[in-house]
C-alpha positions in Angstrom: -15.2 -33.5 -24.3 -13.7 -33.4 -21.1 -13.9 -30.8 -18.6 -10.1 -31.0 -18.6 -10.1 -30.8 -22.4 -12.6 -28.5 -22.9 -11.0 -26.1 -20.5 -8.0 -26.1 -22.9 -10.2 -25.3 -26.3 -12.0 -22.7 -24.2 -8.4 -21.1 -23.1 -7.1 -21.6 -26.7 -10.5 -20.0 -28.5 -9.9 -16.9 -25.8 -6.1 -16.6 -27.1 -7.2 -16.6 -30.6 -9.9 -13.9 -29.8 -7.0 -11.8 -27.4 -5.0 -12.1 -31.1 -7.6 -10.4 -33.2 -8.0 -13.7 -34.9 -11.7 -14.1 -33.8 -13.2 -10.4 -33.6 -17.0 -11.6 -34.6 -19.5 -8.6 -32.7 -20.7 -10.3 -29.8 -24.0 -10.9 -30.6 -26.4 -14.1 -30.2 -24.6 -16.2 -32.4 -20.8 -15.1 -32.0 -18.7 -18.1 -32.3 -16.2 -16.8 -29.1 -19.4 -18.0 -26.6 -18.7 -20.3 -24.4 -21.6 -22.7 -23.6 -21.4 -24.3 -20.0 -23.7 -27.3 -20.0 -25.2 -29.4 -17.5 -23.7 -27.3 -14.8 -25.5 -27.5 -11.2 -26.1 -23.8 -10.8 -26.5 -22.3 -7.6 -27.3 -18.4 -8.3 -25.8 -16.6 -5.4 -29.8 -15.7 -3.9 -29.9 -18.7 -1.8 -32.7 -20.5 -3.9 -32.3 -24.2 -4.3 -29.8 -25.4 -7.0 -30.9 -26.2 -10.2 -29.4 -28.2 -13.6 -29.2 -25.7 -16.6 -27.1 -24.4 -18.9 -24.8 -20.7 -19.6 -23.9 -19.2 -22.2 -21.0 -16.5 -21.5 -20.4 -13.7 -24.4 -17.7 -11.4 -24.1 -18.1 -10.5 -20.1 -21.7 -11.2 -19.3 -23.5 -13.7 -18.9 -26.1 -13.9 -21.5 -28.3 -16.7 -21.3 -29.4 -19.6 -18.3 -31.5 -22.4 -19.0 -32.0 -25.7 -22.0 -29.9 -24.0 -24.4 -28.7 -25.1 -27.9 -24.9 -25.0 -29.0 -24.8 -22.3 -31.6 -22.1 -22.4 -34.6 -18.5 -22.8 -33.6 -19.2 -22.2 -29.7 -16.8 -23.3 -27.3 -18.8 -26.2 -24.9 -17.6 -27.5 -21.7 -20.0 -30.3 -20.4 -19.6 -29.4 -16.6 -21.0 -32.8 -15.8 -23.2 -32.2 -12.9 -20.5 -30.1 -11.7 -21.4 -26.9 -8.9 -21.6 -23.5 -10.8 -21.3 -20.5 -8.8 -21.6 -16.6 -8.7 -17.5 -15.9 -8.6 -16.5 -15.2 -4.5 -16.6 -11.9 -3.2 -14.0 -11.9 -0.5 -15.4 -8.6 1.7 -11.9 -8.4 4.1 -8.9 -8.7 2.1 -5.6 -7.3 2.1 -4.6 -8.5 -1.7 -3.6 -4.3 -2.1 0.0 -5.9 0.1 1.3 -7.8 -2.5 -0.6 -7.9 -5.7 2.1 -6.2 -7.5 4.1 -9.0 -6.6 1.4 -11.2 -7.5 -0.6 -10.2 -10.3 -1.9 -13.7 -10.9 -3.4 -14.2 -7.2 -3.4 -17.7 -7.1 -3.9 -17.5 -3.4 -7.8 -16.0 -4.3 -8.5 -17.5 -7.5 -7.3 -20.9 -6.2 -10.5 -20.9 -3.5 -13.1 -19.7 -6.3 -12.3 -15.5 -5.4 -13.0 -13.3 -7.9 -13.7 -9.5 -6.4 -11.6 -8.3 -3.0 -12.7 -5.3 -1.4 -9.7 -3.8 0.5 -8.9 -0.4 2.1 -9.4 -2.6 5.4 -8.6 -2.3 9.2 -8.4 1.3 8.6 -5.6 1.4 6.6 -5.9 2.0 2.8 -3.5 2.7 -1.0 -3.0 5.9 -0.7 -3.6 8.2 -3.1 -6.0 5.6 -3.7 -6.4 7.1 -8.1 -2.1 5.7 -8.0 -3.0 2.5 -6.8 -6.1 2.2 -9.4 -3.3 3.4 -12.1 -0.7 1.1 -11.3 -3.2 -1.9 -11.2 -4.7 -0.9 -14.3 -0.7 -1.3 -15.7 0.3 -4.1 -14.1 -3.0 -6.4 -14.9 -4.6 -8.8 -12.7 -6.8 -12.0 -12.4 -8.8 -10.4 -9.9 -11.3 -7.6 -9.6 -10.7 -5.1 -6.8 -13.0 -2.5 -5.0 -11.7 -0.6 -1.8 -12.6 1.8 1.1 -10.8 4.3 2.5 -9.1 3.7 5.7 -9.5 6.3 8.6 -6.1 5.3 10.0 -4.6 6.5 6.5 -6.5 9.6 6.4 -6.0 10.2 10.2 -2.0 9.7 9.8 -1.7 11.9 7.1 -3.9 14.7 9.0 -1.9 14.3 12.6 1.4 12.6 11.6 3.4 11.9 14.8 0.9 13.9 17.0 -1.5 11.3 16.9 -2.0 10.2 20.6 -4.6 12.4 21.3 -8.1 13.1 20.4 -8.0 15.5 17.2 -9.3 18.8 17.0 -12.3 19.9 15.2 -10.0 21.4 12.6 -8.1 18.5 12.3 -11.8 16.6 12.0 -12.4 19.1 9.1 -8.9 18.3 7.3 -9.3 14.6 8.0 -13.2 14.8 6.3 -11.8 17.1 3.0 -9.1 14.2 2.3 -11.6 11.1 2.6 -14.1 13.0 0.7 -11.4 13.5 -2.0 -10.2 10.0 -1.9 -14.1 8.6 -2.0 -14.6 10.6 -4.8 -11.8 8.0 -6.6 -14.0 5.8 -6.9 -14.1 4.1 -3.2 -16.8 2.4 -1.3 -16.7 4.2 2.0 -15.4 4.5 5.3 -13.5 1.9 6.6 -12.2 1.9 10.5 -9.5 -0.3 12.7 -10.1 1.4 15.8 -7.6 -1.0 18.1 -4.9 0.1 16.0 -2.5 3.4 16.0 -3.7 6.0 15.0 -7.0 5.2 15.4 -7.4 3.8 18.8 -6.8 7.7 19.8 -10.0 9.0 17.9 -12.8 9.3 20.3 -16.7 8.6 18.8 -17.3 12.3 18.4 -13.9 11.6 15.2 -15.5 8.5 13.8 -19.2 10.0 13.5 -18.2 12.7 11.8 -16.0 11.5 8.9 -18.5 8.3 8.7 -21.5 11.3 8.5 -19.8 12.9 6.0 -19.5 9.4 3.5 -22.8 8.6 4.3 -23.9 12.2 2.8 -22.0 11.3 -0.2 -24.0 7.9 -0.6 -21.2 6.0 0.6 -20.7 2.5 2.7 -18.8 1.8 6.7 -16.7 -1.1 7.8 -15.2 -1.9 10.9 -12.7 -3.8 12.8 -14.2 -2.3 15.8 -12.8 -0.6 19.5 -12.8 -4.3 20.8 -13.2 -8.0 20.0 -12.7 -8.8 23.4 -13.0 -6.8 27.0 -15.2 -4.5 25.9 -17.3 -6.0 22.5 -20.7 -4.9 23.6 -19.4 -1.2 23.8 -18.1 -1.6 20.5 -21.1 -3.2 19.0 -23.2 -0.1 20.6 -20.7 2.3 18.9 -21.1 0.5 15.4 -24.8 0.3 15.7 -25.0 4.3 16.7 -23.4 5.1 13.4 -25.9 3.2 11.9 -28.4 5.0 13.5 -26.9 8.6 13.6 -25.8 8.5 9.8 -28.4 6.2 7.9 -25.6 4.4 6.3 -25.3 0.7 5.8 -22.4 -0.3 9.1 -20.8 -3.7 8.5 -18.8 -5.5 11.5 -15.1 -6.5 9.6 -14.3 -10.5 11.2 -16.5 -11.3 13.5 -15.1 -12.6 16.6 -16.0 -13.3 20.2 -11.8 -13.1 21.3 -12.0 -13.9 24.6 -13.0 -16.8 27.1 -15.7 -14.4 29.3 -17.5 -13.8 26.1 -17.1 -17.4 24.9 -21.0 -18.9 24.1 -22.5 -15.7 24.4 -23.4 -15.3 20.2 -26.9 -15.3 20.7 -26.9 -12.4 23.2 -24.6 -10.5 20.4 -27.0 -11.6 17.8 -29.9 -10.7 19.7 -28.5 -6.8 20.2 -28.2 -7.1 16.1 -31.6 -8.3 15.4 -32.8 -5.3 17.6 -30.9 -2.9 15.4 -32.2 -4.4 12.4 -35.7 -4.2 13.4 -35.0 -0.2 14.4 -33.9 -0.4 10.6 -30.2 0.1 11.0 -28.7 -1.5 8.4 -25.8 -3.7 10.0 -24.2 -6.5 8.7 -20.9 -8.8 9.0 -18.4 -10.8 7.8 -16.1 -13.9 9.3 -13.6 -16.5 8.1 -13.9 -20.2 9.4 -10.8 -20.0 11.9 -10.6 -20.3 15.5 -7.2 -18.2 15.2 -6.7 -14.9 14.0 -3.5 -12.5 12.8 -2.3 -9.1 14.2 0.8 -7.5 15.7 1.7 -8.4 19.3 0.6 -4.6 20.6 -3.2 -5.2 19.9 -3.4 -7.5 22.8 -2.7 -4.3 24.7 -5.4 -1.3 24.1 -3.4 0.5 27.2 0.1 -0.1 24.5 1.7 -0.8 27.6 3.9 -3.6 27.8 5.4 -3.3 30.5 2.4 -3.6 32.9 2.4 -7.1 34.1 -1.2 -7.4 34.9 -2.5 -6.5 31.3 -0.1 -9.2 29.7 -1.0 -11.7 31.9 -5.3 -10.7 31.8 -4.4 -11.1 27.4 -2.6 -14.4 28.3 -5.3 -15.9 30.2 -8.4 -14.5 28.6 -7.6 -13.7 25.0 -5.2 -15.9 23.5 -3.0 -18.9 25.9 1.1 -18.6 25.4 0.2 -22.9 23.9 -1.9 -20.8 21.1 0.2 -17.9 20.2 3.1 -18.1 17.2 5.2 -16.0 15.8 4.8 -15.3 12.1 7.4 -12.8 12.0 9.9 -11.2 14.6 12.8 -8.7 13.4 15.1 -8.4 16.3 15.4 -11.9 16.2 14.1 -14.0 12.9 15.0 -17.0 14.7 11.3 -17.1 16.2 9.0 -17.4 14.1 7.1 -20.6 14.0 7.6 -21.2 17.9 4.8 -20.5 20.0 5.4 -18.2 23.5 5.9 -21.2 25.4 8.4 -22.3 23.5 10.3 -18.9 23.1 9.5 -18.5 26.7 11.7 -22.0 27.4 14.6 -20.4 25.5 14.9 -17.9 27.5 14.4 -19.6 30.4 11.7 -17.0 32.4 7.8 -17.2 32.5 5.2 -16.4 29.4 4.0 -12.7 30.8 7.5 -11.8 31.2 8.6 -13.2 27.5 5.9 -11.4 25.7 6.1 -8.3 27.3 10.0 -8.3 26.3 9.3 -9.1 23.0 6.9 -6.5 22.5 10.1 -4.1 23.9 12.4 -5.4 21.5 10.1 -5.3 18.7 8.7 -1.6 19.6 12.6 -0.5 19.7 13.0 -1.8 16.6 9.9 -0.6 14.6 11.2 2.9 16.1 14.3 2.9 14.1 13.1 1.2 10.9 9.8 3.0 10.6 8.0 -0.3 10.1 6.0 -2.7 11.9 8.4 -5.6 13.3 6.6 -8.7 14.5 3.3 -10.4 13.9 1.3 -13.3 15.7 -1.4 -15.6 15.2 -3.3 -16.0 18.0 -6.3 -18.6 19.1 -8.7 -17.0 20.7 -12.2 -18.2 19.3 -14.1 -21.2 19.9 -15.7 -23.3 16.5 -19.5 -23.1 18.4 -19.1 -19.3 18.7 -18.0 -19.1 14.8 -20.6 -21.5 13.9 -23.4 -19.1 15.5 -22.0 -16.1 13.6 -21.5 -17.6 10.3 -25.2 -18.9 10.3 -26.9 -15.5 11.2 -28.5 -14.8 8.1 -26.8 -11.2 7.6 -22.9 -12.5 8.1 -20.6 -12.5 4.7 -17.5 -14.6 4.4 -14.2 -12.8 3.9 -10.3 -14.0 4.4 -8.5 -11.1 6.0 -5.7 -12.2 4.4 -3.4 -11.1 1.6 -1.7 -12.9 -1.1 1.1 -14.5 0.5 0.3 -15.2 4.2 1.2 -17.0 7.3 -2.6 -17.7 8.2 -4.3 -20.5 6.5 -6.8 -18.3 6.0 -5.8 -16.1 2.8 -5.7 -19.9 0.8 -8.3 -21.7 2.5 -11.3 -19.7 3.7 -13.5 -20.6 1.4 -13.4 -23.9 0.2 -13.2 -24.7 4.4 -17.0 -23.5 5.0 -17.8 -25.4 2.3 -16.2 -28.8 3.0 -16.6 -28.1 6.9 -19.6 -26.3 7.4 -21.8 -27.4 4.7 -20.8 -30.8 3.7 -19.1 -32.2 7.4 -21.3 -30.4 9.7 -24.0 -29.9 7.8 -24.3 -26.2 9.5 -25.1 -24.1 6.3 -27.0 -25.9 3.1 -24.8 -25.2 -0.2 -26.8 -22.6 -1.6 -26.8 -20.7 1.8 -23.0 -20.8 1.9 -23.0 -19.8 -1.8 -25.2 -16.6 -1.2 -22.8 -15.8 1.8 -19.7 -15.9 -0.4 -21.5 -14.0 -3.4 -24.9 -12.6 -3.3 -24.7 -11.0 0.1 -21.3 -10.4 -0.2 -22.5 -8.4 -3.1 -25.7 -6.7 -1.5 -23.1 -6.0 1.2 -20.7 -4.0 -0.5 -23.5 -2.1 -3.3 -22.0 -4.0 -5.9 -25.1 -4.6 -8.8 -23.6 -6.2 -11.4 -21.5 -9.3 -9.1 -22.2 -11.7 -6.7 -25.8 -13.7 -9.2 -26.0 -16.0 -11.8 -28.5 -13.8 -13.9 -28.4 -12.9 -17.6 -26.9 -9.4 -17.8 -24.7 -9.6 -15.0 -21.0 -9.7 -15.5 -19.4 -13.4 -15.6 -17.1 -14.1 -13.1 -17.6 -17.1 -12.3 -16.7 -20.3 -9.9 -16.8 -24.4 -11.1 -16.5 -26.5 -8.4 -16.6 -30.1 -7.1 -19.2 -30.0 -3.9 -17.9 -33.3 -3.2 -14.7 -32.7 -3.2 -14.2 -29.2 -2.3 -11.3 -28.7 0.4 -9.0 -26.5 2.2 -6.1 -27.5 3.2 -3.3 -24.8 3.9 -2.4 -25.0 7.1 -0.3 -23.0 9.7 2.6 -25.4 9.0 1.5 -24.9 5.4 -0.3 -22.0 5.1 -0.1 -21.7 0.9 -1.2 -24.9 0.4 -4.0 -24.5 -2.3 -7.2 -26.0 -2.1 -8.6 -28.7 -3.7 -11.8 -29.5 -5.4 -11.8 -25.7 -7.3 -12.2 -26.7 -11.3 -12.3 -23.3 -12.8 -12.5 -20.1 -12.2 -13.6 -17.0 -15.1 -13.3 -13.2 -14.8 -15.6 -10.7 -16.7 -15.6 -13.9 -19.2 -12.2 -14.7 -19.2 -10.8 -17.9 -17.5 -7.7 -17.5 -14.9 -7.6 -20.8 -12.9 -7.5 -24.2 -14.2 -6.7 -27.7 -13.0 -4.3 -26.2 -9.9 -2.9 -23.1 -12.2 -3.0 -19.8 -12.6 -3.6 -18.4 -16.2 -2.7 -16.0 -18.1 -5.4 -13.7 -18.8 -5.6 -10.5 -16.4 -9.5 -9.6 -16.5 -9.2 -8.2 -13.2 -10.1 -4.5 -13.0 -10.6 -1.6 -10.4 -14.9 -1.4 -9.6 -15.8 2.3 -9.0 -18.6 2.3 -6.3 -21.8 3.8 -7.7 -24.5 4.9 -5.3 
């Protein structure tokens, strides 16, 4: 059969099965197996790719190798085609808008099947509603989250939070993460250049991250700085390694700003040193030169009416040429023009524009309640990201959500793969493969994701590695990627020829120390 065909009887045979109409125990020789044959597996460990076949039962994977069709199985003749662990996407913010989006076409498009959110500091909260509500709603993809200091830190301080907290505030802030970890959460997760967090001082972060760490939990970061001071940051990161014993994992991986531009191997080298004083720290990065925030976090002082810090972010972090707006409230009009263009409109210079615009849009987030602008901004160079994603402990991620402005939440990865592995030959196909599943895996504790094994769960990724594309782009940034045959869920397929399905496999996955 063709794969296109055979797609379809595998769809149908899993609608009869959903219908009662096939309930055989799945056992050796059920007849609702699927048998995926001459499939070019690459495992998600990083060893060289091999031709086999895989057998699928129910939601594991239970068999690899030269294997018979047994009575009334499904086959799909993969023809030579890549098969792949499913994509862990380690950065996400699918918890925006999956409710919106239960199918998440956006993720399952580029071969996603597990996001890992609670991110940037910010997390669902309660986090047991948000497992409820997905549980309800269904979705194609699995989800895992931390818990986000920011969240925990808002709900402790409230308004008061431009201060350092005090240790009974520490103590408050420690008895709600503990009882949101308990829900099931991974760890610990910090964005400590945004509000509220940017006010905690290390003394804060230590202790709540001790306290996970005692608990057998996990830390991510979007660290104190991607820019003027990232070595300070990267010492902070690496001390909580250190003080707590806990795996620490840098979230995006950046060098943001032209003084630290082609200084990777120094940043690596400070890594490798904590690895070797057994500090378990890790990373992840998506393939883009330009990232996506509000227009404040160019500011750590949150000052925008000091000239000389708009102009240092404007000449060192991201040029007025290279930053867009991708959403302004006071005046809707803007988005899609860069600074320099809004800059022309309004006839004065590009420090002046943004720090008005920051004005306007602080004003405004003071009477809604709500964030009321975002930019993308470019800031990295593709030799610096190229140096990152190759170290051997860096994870891919998409810091994106579900629907997005950035190219990124479509495109991430299908773009190492066509750009990295098969353009510039950077990364071999299985290494690219174990960064997008097995370490992503390892990464986050997850033991039963991210291999091609027998036992583990099948969520799995069929792919054309000749063919294999991004192409959203900021002009089209939900373009879907191409190259992406099919995608499978504990077992069940979501993603087909371009579509979403209908099957919602996707479930919450409570982390297990």
């Amino acid at each position: 059969m063709t794969i296109r065909a055979t797609l379809a009887a595998w769809l149908l045979a899993s609608m009869l099965t959903a219908c009662g109409e096939s309930g055989e125990a799945l056992t050796e020789a059920s007849t609702d197996s699927l048998l995926i044959h001459n499939a070019s597996i690459v495992d998600g460990s990083g060893k060289a790719a091999y031709t086999a076949d895989l057998r699928i039962s129910g939601e594991r994977i239970l068999a690899v190798g030269t294997l018979d069709r047994l009575p009334g199985e499904t086959v799909l003749d993969a023809g030579g085609l890549v098969l792949a662990p499913g994509f862990i996407d380690t950065h996400s913010h699918a918890d925006s808008d999956i409710f919106e989006h239960p199918d998440a076409l956006a993720a399952i498009s580029q071969g996603i099947t597990t996001v890992v959110v609670g991110q940037d500091g910010g997390s669902p909260y309660p986090l047991a509603d948000f497992v409820a509500r997905l549980e309800a709603t269904g979705t194609s993809l699995n989800f895992a989250s931390y818990i986000g200091h920011n969240t925990v830190r808002e709900e402790i301080m409230g308004d008061d939070f431009r201060r350092v907290a005090t240790a009974d505030e520490i103590a408050a802030m420690r008895d709600l993460l503990l009882e949101e970890y308990a829900n099931g959460a991974i760890g610990l997760a910090t964005g400590l250049e945004y509000d509220p967090g940017i006010y905690s001082d290390s003394n804060e972060v230590l202790a709540l991250a001790q306290a996970v760490a005692d608990a057998g939990g996990r830390y991510i970061s979007h660290m104190r700085s991607e820019d003027r001071w990232l070595h300070e940051a990267v010492d902070e990161i690496i001390s909580i390694g250190r003080e707590t014993g806990m795996p620490v994992q840098i979230s995006h991986f950046k060098l943001a700003m032209k003084s630290l531009w082609g200084s990777a191997p120094e940043v690596l080298a400070k890594l490798n040193a904590a690895r070797a004083e057994g500090i378990d720290i890790t990373a992840d990065i998506y393939p883009y030169e330009f990232w996506q925030s509000n227009m404040m976090v160019l500011l750590p002082e949150r000052d925008p009416t000091d000239r000389e810090a708009v102009g240092f972010a404007l000449a060192e972090l991201a040029p007025p040429d290279g930053i867009w707006l991708t959403d302004f409230q006071p005046q809707p009009e803007y988005v899609g023009k860069t600074l320099t263009e809004i800059a022309a409109i309004r006839e004065t210079d590009a420090v002046s524009t943004y720090s008005q615009l920051v004005q306007e849009s602080q004003a405004m987030s003071e009477q809604t309640g709500r964030g009321a602008d975002s930019i993308i901004g470019t800031s990295m160079t593709d030799s610096d990201i190229g140096q990152l994603l190759s170290w051997e402990h860096t994870n891919i991620c998409t810091d994106g959500g579900l629907v997005d402005l950035h190219p990124r939440a479509t495109g991430s990865f299908p773009r190492i793969l066509a750009r990295y592995v098969r353009e510039q030959k950077l990364l071999s196909i299985e290494t690219a493969i174990r960064k997008m599943s097995g370490l992503a895996a390892d990464h986050m504790g997850m033991r039963e994701r991210g291999y091609i094994r027998p036992g583990m769960v099948a969520d799995l990724v069929l792919f054309n590695a000749d063919t294999v594309t991004d192409r959203a782009t900021p002009a089209e940034p939900d373009a879907l990627s191409e190259g992406i045959v099919a995608v499978w869920v504990a077992g069940e397929q979501v993603y087909a020829d371009g579509q979403a399905l209908a099957a919602r496999p996707g479930r919450f996955l409570k982390y297990a120390p």
